[in-house]
KELOTI-418033 format. One record per residue: x negated, y, z negated of N, C-alpha, C in turn; residue in one letter. Coordinates in Angstrom, 2 decimals. Each point is the difference from the previous one (the first is absolute). Layout:
BEGIN
R    n_c1    n_c2    n_c3   ca_c1   ca_c2   ca_c3    c_c1    c_c2    c_c3 aa
R       X       Y       Z       X       Y       Z       X       Y       Z  A
...
//
This chain:
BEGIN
R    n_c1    n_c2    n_c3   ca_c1   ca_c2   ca_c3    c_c1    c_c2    c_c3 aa
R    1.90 -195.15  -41.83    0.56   -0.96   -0.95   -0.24    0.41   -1.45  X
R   -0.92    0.89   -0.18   -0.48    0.43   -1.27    1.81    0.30   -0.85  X
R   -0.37    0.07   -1.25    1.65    0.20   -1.00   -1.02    1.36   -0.41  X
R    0.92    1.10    0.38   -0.23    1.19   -0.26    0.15    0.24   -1.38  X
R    0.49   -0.22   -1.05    0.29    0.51   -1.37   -1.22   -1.15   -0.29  X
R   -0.34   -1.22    0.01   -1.32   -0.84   -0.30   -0.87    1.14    0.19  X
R   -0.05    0.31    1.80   -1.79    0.73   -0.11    0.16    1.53   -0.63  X
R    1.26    0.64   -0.11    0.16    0.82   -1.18   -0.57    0.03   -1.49  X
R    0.52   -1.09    0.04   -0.29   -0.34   -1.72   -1.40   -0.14   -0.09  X
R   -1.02   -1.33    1.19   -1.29   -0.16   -0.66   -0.86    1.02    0.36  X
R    0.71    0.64    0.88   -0.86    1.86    0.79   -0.12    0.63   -1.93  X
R    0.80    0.40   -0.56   -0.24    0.61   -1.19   -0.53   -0.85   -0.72  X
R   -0.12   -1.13   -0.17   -0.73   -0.91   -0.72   -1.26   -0.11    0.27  X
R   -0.53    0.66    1.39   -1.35   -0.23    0.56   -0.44   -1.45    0.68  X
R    0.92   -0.60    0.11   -0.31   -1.28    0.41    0.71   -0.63    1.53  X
R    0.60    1.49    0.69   -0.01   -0.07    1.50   -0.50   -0.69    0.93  X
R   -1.28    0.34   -0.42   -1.22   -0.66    1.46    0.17   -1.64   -0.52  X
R    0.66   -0.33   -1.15   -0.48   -1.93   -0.08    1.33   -0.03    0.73  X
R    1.08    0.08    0.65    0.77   -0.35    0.82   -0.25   -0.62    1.44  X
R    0.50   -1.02    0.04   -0.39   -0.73    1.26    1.27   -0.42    1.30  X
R    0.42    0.33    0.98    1.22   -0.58    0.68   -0.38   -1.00    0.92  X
R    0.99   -1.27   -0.31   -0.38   -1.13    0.88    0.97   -0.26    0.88  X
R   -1.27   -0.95    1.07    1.61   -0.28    1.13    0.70   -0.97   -0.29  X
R   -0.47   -0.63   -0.62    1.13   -1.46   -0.49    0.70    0.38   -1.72  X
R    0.72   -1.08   -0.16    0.88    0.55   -1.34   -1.03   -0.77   -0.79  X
R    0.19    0.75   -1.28   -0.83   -0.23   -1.37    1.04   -0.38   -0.64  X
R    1.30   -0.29    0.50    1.37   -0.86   -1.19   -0.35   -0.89   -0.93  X
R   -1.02   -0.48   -0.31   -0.40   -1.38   -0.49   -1.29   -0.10   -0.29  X
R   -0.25   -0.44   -1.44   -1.87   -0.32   -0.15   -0.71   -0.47    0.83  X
R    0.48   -0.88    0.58   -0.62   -1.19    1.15   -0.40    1.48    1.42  X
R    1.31    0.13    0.37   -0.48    1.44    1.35   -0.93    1.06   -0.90  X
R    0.40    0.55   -1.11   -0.59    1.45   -0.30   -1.59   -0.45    0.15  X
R   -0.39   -1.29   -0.75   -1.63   -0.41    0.03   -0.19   -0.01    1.53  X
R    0.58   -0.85    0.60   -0.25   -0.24    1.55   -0.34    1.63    1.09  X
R    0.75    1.14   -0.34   -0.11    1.02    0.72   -1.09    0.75   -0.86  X
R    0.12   -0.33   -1.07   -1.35    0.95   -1.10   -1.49   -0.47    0.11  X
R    0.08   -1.03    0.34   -1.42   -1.28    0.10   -0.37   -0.33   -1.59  X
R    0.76    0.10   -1.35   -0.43   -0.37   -1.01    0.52   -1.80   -0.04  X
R   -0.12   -0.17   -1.63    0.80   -0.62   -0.55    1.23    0.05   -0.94  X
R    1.16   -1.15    0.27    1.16    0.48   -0.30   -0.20    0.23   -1.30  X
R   -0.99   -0.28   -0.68    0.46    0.05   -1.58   -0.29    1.90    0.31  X
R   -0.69    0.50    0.46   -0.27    1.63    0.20    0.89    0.23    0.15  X
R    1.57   -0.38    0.78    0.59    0.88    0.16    1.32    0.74   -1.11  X
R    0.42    1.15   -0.57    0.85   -0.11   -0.71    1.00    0.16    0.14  X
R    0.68   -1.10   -0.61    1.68   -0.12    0.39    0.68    0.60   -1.13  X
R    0.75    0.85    0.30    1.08    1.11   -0.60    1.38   -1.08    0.50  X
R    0.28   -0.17   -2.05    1.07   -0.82   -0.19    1.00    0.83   -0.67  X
R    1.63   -0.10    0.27    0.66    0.74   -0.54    1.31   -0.51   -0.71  X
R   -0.41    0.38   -1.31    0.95   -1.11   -0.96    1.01    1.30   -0.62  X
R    0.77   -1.07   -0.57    1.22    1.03   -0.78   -0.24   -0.55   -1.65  X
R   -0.42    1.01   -1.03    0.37   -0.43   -1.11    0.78    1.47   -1.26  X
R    0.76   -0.67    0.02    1.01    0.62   -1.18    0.91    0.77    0.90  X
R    0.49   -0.69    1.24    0.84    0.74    1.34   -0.79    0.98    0.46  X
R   -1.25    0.37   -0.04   -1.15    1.01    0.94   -0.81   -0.39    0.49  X
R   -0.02    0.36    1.34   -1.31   -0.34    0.67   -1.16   -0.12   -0.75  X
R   -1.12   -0.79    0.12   -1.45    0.14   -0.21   -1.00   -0.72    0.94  X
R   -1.23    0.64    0.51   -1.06   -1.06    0.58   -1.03   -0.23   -0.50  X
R   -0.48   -0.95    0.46   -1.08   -0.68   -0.06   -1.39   -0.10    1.21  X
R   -0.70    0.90   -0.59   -1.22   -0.67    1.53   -1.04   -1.33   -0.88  X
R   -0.02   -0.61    0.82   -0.80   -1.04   -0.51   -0.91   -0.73    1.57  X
R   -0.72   -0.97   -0.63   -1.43   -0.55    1.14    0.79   -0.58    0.73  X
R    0.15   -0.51    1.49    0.45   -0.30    0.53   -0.29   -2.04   -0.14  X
R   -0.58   -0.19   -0.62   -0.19   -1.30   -0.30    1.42   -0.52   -1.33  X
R    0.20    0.96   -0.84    0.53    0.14   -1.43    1.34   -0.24    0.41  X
R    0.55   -0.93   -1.08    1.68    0.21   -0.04    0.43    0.01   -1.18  X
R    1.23    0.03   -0.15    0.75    1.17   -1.07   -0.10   -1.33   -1.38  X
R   -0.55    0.10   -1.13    0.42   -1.22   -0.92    0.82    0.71   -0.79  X
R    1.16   -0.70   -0.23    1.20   -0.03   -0.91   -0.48    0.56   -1.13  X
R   -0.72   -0.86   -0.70   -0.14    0.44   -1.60   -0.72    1.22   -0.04  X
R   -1.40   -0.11    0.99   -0.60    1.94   -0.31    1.29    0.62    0.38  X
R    0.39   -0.31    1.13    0.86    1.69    0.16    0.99    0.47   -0.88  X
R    0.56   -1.55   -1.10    1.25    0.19   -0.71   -0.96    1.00   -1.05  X
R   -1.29   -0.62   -0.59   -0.85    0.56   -1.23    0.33    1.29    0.04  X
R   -0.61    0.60    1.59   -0.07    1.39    0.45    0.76    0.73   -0.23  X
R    1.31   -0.24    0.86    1.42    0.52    0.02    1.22   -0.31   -0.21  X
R   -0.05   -0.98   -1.20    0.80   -0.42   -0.70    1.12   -0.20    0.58  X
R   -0.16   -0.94    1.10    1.27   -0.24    0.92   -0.73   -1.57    1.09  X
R    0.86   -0.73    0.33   -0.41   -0.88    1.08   -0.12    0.93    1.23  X
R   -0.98   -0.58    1.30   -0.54    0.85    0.54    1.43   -0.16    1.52  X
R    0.44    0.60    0.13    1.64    0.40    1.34   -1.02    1.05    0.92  X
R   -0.03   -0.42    1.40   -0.43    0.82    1.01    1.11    0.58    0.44  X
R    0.20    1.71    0.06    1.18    0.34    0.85    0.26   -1.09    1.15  X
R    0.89    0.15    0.57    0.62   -0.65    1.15   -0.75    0.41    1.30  X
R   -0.04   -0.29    0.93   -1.01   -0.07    1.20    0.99    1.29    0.87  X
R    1.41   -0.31   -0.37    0.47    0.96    1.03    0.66    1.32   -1.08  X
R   -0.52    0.33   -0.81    0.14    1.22   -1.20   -1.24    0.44   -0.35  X
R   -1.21   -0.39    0.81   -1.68    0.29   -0.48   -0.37    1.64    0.67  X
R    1.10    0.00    1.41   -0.56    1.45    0.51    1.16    1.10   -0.89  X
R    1.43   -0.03   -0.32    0.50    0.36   -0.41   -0.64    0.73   -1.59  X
R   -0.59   -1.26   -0.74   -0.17    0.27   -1.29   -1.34    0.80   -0.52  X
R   -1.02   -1.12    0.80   -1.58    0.60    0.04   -0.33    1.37    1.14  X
R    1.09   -0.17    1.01   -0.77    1.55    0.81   -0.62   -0.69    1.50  X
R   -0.36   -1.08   -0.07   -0.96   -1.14    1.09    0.61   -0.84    0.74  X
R    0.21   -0.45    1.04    0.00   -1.17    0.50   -0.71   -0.91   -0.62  X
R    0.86   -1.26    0.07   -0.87   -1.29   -0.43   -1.27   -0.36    1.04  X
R   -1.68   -0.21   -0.49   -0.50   -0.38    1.26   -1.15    1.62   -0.05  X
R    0.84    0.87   -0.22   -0.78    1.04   -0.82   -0.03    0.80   -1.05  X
R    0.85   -0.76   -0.84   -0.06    0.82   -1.64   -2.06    0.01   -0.47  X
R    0.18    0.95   -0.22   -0.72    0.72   -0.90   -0.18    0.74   -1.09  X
R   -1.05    0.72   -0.70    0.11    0.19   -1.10    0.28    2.14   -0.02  X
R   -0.43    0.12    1.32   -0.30    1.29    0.14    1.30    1.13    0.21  X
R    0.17    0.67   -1.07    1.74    0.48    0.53    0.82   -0.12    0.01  X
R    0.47   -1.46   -1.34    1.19   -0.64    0.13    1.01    0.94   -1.21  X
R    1.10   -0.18    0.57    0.90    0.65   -0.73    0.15    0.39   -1.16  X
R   -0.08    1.15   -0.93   -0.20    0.39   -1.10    1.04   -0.77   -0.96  X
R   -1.40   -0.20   -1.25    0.43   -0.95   -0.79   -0.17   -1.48    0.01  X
R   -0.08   -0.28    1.18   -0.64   -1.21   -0.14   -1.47   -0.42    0.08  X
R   -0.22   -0.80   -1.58   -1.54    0.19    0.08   -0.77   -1.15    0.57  X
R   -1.24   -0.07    0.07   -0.98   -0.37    0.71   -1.00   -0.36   -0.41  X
R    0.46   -1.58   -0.45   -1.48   -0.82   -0.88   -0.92   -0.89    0.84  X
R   -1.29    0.31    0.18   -1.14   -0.45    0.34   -0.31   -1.38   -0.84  X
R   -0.10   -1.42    0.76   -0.44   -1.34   -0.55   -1.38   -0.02   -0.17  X
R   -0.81   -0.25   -0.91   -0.98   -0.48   -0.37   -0.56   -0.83    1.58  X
R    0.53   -0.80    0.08   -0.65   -1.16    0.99   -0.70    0.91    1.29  X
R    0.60    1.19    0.03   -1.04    0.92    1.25   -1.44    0.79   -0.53  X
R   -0.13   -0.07   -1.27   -1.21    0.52   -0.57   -1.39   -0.42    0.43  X
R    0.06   -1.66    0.68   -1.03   -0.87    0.03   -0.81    1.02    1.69  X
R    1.32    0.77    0.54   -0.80    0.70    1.69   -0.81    0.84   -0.51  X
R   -0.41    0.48    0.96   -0.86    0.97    0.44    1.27    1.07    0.86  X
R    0.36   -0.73    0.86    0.90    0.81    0.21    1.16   -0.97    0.75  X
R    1.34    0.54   -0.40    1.68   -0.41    0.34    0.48    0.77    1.53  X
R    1.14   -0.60    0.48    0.36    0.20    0.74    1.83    0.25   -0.04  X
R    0.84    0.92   -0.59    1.52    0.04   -0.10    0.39    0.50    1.31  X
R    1.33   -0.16    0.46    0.68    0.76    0.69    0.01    1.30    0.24  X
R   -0.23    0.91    0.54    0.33    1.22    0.11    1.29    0.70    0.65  X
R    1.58   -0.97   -0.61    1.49    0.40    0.27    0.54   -0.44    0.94  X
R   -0.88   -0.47    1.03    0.81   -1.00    1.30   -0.40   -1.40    0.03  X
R   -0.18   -0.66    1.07   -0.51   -1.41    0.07   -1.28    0.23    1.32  X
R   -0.47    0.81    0.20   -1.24    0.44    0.92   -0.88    0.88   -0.77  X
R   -0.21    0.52   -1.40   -0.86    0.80   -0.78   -0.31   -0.78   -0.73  X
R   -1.41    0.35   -0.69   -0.51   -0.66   -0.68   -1.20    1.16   -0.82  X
R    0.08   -0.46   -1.24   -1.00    1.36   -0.53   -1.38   -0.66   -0.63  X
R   -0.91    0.28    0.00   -1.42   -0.49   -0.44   -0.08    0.74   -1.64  X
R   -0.25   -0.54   -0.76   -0.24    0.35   -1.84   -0.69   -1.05   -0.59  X
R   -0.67    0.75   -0.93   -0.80   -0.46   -1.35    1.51    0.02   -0.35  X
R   -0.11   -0.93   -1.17    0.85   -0.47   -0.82    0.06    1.34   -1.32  X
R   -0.80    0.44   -0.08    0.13    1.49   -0.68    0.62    1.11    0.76  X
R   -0.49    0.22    1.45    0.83    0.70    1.05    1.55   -0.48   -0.35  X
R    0.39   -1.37    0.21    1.11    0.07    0.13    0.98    0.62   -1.22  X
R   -0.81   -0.22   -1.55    0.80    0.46   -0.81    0.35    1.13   -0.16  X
R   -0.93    0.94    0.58    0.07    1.45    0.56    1.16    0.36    0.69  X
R   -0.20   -0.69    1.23    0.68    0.13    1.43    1.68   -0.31   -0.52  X
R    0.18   -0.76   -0.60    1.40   -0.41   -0.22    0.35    0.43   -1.52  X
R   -0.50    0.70   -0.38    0.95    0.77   -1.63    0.27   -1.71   -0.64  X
R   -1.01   -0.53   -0.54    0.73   -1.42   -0.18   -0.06    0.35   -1.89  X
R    0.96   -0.65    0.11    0.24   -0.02   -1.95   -1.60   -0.56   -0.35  X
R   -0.08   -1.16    0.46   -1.01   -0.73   -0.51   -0.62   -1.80    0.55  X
R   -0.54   -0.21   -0.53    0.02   -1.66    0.31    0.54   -0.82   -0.99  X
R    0.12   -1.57    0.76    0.70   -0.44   -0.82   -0.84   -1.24    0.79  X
R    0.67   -1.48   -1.38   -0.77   -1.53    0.41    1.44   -0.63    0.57  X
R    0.42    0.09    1.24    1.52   -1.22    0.12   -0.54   -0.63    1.01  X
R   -1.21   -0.15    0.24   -0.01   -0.98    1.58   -0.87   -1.54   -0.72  X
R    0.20   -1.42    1.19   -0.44   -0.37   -0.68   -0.71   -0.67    1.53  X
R   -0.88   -0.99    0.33    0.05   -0.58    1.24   -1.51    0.44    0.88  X
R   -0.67    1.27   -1.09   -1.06    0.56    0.71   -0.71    0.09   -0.85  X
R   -1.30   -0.58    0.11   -1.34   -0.09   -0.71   -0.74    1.72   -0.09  X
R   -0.87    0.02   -1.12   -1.12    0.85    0.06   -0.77   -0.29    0.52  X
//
């Protein structure tokens, strides 16, 4: 079940061995915690929005949701999720396992604040049965991310 260009990508990244394959689906915060044994706020959900007609994502805490006004501050746009059935087309992923690792050139890859509070996160690794283990510094590594950003709102420090 492994996504070969994922364990490609975190193989040169060095971050191979945190790959995990499960038998149940990780589609959803609620399952990914349930098959991982964390908590959902650990897990990170890779969101995929369109601004200025281009893809962009978002990993953020799995507790966090998107607030209007940070994300407009951010990216100077109201916050539009691609469409559910244009997410594998546009991002590279199935919905259920977008991730941050490998996604189609050019589209970049901003890390939310609200995952800083782990020790360590839990994203997708390209399907809906992978799952990758990271420090929140790992991940900025692991995924070429532009940077972080504040758009979530809903999750405490």
């Amino acid at each position: 079940m492994l996504n070969e260009m994922v364990y490609g990508w975190l193989e040169k990244k060095g971050y191979a061995d945190r790959i995990t394959e499960h038998i149940d689906t990780i589609d959803t915060v609620e399952h990914a915690a349930q098959q991982i044994g964390c908590a959902e706020a650990e897990i990170a959900k890779t969101l995929s929005f369109v601004v200025d007609e281009k893809p962009l994502i978002v990993v953020m805490a799995g507790d966090g949701r998107v607030n209007s006004s940070k994300f407009k501050a951010q990216f100077h746009t109201k916050p539009s999720m691609v469409p559910r059935d244009r997410v594998e087309e546009m991002i590279g992923f199935a919905p259920g396992g977008v991730c941050p690792f490998g996604v189609r050139e050019g589209i970049p890859v901003w890390l939310d604040i609200s995952m800083k509070r782990f020790e360590y996160i839990y994203p997708a690794g390209g399907n809906e049965y992978v799952s990758v283990k990271l420090t929140p510094e790992e991940l900025e590594k692991a995924s070429d991310a532009v940077g972080w950003c504040d758009v979530c709102k809903g999750w405490e420090e």
